[in-house]
N, C-alpha and C positions, 0 to 999 in steps of 0.2 A: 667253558672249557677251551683252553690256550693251546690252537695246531701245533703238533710236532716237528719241529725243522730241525733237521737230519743233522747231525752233528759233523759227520766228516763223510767224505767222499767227492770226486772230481763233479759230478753233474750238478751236487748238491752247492758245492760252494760257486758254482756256474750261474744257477738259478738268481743265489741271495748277490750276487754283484751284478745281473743285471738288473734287477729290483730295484738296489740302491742307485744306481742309474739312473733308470728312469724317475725316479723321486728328484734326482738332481736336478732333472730338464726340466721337471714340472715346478718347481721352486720359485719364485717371483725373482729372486737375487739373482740369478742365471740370465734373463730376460733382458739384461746389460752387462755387454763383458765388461768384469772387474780393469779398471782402470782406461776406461774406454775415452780418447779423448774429447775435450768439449769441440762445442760446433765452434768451425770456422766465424770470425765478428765477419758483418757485412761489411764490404768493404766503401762502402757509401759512407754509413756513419765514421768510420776512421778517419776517413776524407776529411769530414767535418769538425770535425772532433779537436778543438784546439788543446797545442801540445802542450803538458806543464809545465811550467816555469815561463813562459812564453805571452807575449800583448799584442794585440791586431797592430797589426800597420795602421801609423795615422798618418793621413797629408797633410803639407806642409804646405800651407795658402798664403804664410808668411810673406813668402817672396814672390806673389802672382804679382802683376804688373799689369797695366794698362795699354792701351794701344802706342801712347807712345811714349813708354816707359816710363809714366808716372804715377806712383800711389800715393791717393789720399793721406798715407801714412805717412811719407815722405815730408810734410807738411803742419808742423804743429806747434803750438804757443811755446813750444821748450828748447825751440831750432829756431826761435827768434834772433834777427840780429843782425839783418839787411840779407839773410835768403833767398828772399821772395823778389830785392830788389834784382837780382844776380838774372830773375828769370826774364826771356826775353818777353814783351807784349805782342800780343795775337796782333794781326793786321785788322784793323778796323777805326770807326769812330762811333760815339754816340750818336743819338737823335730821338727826338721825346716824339711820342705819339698817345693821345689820349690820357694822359696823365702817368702811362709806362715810359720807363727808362731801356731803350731797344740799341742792343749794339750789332754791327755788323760789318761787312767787307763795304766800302764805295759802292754806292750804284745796285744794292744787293740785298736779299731780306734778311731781317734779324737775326741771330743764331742765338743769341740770348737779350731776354730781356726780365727787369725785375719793376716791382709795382707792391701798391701798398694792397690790402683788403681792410680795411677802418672797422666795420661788422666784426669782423672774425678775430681782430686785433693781430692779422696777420700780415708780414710780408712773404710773397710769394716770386717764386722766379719760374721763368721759361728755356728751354734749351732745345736745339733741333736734333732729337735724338730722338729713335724709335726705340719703344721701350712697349708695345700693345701683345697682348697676349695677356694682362696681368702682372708680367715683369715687373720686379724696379732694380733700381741703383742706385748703389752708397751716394749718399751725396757729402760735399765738404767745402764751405768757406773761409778765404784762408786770409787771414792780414799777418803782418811781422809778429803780431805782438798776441792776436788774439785766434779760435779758430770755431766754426758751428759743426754741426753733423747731423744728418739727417739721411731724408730719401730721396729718389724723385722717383714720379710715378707718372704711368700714360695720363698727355692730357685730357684724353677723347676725342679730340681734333680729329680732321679731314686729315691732314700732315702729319708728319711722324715728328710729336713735339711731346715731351717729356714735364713737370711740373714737379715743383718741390717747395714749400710752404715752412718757414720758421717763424717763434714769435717775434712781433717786433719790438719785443724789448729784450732782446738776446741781445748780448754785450758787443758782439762783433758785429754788428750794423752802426754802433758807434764809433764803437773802432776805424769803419770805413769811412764814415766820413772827417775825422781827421788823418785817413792816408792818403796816398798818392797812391796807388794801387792797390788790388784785391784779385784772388784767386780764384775758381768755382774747379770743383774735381766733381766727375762723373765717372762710378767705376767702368773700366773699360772703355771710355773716352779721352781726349785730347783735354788737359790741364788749360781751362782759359783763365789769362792774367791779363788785366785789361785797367787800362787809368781809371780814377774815382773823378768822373766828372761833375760839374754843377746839379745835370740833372738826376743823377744818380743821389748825390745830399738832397735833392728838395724833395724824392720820393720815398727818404729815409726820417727827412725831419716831418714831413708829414703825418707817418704812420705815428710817430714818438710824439705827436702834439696833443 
């Protein structure tokens, strides 16, 4: 049997609108005002958040340079063509020790020397550079005509001496010894350009025999 709700009168339509009322509060769809905005984004991730259309910044190592403004790059078989004659020679002279070819200032220790390894069928060079930590550096030899590349890496020396190791049937060891000078780049080092002396061919024609 279905209760009788009053058809008209002031308390009676009082009663069924608050009724419908509370029906409304209690509704689940109420629980979020209609059109309620979304949360605020964190502002962290916005931060981060790369823009559309848009590419990270790259750097341009292009043009880094060496201590005294010369890059390895600067130097290569395609800018052949008395270049290398133009640069001036470091102060020094040779002097053979032990069967290494050692250059250096008068009166003075070596600052580079190269040598054969026959075993290893390597030639190997030295340069008084600190490089320990694990570091290395571009390495680069350089004649008019021809050019190598490589590393160099700590010797493990007492002294702060660098080492860098090419085959020795790499083109540009022959090269060297039909020039008159040859280059060594070390990044971030001083470009040494230095005459091809006797003993520097007989520690070339050796590895090559």
């Amino acid at each position: 049997m279905k209760p009788t709700v009053p058809k008209s009168g002031f308390f009676s339509r009082i009663i069924i609108a608050a009724a419908l009322s509370l029906m409304a509060a209690c509704s689940p769809e109420s629980a979020e005002p209609e059109g309620a905005p979304d949360a605020a984004p964190d502002a962290s991730d916005s931060a981060s958040a790369p823009v559309e259309g848009t590419q990270p910044a790259e750097t341009d190592t292009s043009q880094q340079q060496t201590t005294d403004g010369a890059r390895p790059e600067d130097y290569d078989a395609e800018q052949a063509g008395g270049e290398l004659a133009s640069e001036d020679l470091i102060d020094g002279e040779w002097f053979m020790n032990g069967g290494e070819a050692m250059f250096g200032p008068p009166e003075s220790e070596a600052i580079f020397t190269i040598g054969c390894d026959p075993q290893a069928g390597e030639i190997f060079m030295t340069r008084s550079i600190d490089l320990t930590g694990n570091r290395q550096a571009r390495l680069g030899v350089f004649t008019d005509e021809d050019e190598a590349r490589g590393y160099w890496r700590d010797a493990g020396d007492v002294m702060p001496i660098a080492i860098a190791r090419l085959p020795s049937d790499a083109s540009i060891f022959g090269d060297i010894v039909s020039s008159e000078r040859f280059a060594v780049a070390a990044e971030g080092h001083a470009l040494l350009v230095m005459p091809v002396s006797e003993g520097v061919r007989a520690v070339i024609d050796e590895c090559a025999a």
